[in-house]
C-alpha positions in Angstrom: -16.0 8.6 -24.6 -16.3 6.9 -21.0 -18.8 4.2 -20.1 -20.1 4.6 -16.6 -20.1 1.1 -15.2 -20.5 1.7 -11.4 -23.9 0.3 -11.8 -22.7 -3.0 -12.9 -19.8 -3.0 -10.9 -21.2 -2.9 -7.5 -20.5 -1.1 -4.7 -18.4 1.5 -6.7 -18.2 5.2 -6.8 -15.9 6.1 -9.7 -15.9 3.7 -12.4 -15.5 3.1 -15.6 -14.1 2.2 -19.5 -12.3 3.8 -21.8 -13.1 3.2 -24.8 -14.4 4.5 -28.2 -12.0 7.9 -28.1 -10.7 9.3 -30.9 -7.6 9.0 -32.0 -4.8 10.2 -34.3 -6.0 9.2 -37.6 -9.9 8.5 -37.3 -9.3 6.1 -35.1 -11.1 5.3 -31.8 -9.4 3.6 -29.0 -10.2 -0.2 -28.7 -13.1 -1.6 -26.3 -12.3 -4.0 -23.4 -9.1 -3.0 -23.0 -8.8 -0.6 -20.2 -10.9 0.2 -17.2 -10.3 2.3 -14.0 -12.5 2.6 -10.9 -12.0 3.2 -7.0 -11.6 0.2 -4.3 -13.0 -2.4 -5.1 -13.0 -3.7 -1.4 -17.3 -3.5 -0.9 -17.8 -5.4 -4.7 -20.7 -7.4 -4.4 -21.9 -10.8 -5.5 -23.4 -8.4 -8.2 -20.1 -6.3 -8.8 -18.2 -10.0 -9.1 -20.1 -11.0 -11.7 -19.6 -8.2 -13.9 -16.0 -8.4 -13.8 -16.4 -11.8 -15.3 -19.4 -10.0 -18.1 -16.6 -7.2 -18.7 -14.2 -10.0 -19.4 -11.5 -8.1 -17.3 -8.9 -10.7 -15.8 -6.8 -8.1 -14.2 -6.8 -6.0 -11.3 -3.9 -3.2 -10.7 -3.7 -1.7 -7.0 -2.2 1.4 -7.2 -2.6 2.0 -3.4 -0.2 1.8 -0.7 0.6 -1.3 1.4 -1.2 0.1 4.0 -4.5 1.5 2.3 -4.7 -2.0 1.1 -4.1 -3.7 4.7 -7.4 -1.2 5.3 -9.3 -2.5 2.9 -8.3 -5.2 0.5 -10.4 -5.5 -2.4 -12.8 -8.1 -2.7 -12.0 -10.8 -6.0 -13.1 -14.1 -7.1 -12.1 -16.8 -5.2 -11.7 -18.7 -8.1 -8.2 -17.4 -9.6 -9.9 -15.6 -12.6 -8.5 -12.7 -12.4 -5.1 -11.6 -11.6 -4.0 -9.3 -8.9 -1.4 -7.2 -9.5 0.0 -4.2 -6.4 1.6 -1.3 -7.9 1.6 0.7 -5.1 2.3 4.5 -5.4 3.3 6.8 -3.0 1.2 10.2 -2.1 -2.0 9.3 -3.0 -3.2 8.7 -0.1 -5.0 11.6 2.0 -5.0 10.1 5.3 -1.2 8.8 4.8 -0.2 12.2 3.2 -1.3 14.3 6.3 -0.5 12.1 9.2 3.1 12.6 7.4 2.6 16.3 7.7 1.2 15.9 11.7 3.9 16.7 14.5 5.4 13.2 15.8 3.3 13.6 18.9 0.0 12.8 16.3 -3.5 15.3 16.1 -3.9 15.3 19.8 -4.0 18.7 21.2 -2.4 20.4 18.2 -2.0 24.1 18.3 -3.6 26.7 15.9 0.5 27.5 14.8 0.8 23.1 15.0 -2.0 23.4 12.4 -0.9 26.9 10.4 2.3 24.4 9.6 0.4 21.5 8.6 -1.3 23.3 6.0 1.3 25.5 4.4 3.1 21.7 3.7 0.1 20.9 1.7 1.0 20.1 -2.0 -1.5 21.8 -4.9 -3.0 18.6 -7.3 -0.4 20.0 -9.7 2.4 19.2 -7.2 1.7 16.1 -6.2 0.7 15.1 -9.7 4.2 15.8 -10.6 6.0 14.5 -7.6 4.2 11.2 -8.4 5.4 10.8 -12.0 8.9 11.8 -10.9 8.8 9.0 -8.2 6.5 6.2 -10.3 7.8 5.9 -14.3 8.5 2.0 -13.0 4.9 1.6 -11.4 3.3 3.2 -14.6 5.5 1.3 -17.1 4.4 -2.2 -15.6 1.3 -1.0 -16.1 1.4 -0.3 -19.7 3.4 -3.6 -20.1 0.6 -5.4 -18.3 -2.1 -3.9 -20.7 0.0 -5.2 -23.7 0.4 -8.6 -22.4 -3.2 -9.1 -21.1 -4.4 -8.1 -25.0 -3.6 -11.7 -26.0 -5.6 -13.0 -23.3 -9.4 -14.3 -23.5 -9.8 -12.1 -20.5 -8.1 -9.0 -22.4 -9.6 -6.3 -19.4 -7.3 -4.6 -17.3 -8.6 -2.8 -14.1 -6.8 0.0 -12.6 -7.6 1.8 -9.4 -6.6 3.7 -6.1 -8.8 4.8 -3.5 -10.6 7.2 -5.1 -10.3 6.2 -8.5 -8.7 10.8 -8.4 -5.3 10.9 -8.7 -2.8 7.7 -9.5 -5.4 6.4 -11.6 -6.2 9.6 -13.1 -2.2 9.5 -13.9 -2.5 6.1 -15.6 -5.5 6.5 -17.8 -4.0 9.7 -19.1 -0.6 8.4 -19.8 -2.4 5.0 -21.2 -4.6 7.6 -23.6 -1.4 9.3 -24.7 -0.4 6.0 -25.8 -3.2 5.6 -28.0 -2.6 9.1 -29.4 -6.1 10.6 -27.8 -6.3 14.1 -28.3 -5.7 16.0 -25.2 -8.6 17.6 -24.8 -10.8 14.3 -24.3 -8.0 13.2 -21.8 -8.8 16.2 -19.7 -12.7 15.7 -20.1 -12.1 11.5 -18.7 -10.0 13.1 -16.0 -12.4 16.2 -15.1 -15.7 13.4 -14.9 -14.2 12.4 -11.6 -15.1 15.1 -9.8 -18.3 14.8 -10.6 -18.7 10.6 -9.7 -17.2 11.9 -6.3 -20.0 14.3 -5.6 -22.4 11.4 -6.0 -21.5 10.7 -2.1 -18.0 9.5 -1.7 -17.0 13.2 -1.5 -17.8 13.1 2.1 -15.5 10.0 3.1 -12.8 11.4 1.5 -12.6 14.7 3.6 -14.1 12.5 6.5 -10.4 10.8 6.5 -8.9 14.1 7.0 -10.9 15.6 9.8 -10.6 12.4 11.6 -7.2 13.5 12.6 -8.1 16.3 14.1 -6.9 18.8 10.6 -9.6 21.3 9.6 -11.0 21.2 6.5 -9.3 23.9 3.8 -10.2 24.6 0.2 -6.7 23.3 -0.8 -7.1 20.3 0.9 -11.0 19.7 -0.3 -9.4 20.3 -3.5 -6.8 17.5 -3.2 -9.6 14.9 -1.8 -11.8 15.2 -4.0 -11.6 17.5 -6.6 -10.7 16.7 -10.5 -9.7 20.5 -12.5 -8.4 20.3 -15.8 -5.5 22.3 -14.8 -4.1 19.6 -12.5 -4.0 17.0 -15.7 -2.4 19.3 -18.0 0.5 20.0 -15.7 0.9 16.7 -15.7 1.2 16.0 -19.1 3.1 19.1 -19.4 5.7 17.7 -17.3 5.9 14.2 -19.1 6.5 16.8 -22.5 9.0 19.3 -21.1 11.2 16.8 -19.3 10.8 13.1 -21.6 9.7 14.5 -24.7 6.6 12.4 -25.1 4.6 9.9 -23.3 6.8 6.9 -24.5 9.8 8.7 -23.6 8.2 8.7 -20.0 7.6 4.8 -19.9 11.0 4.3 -21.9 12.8 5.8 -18.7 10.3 3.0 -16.6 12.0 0.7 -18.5 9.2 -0.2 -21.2 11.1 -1.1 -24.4 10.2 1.2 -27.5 8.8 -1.8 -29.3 6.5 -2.8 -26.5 5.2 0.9 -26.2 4.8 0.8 -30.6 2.6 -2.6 -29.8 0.5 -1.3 -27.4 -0.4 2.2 -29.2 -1.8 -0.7 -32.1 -3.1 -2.9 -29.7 -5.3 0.7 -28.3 -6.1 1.6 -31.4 -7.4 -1.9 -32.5 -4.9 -2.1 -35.1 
């Protein structure tokens, strides 16, 4: 199950904790462990406080340098909880197609200018993959940060991107794969998104894209802001067909197997 706390954890979109799953066994995955939202760069007085109420004591940034330059999020001033960037590269829409925009930038771009620009973009299930390939380190560290933020009195761990979509859609899958959550409820966390996004923050999303001057396609409405199952599954399919298993993917990040056995327990409140 997920716990929708973007009412608590004001001003977000996309938020929420994993917790209470099923797992292998009978199980169900541990509470205040693991959380995942968008920005957190318009939190509130309000949204403060309830980091402190959700015990969580550390933030992971999955965005770029420069999407964070944009819009830092907003913490306590008071050093109780923990920043930590892990930035990943290709999440970010506006970064991704200013990449794909002639040198010369969006100004007076031809229809052919614009033909190209969109043939180059990459399906979800593309850049899904292209991320892992590039990010085993990123999305060890943040397994290894889970782990070692268990023993704390602060024990939450909060992990986001812009939209809360795609990097972190990445993490909380491999995270619940960890655990040993069926894949089915992985897909159903990861296919919710879609629908926080339609609450409003749909439109910003595909407003960073027109802004430079690119129409808006179905593929690329689909990469801003849509969650299909189809796009997780490839993902995991990869991690399968070329590591064997989720911890052979964080054992290539360089998370030791004995960290990875500790924090499938530590998940499963074992």
């Amino acid at each position: 199950m997920t716990i929708d706390i973007s009412t608590a954890l004001q001003t977000t979109h996309n938020a929420r904790e994993l917790a209470g799953f099923p797992t292998s066994g009978g199980g169900r995955l541990a509470s205040g462990l693991l959380f995942r939202s968008d920005a957190l760069a318009s939190l509130t007085d309000e949204g403060l406080q309830a980091l402190a109420d959700l015990r969580i004591g550390t933030v992971i940034d999955l965005r770029t340098d420069g999407e964070r330059a944009r819009a830092a999020d907003r913490l306590p001033d008071d050093g109780s909880v923990t920043l930590l960037a892990q930035p990943m590269q290709g999440g970010a829409m506006d970064e991704m197609v200013k990449k794909l925009l002639p040198a010369a930038g969006s100004a007076g771009l031809s229809v052919t200018q614009v033909a190209e620009v969109l043939k180059r973009v990459p399906t979800l299930e593309e850049l899904y993959i292209s991320i892992l390939e590039a990010s085993a380190a990123q999305f060890a560290t943040i397994a290894r940060t889970v782990l070692e933020s268990s023993r704390t009195t602060r024990p939450g761990v909060l992990f986001h991107c812009t939209a809360g979509k795609d990097r972190t859609g990445l993490a909380a899958a491999i995270l619940l794969l960890v655990a040993e959550v069926p894949r089915e409820a992985i897909v159903a966390d990861y296919t919710l998104t879609e629908k926080n996004l339609a609450r409003g923050f749909a439109e910003a999303l595909t407003g960073l894209i027109t802004s430079l001057g690119v129409p808006l396609t179905p593929a690329l409405t689909t990469l801003a802001t849509k969650s299909p199952a189809s796009a997780i599954e490839a993902a995991m399919d990869w991690i399968i067909a070329n590591h064997g298993d989720v911890a052979g993917y964080l054992r290539s990040g360089g998370m030791a197997a004995e960290e990875i056995a500790d924090l499938r327990r530590v998940l499963r409140g074992e």
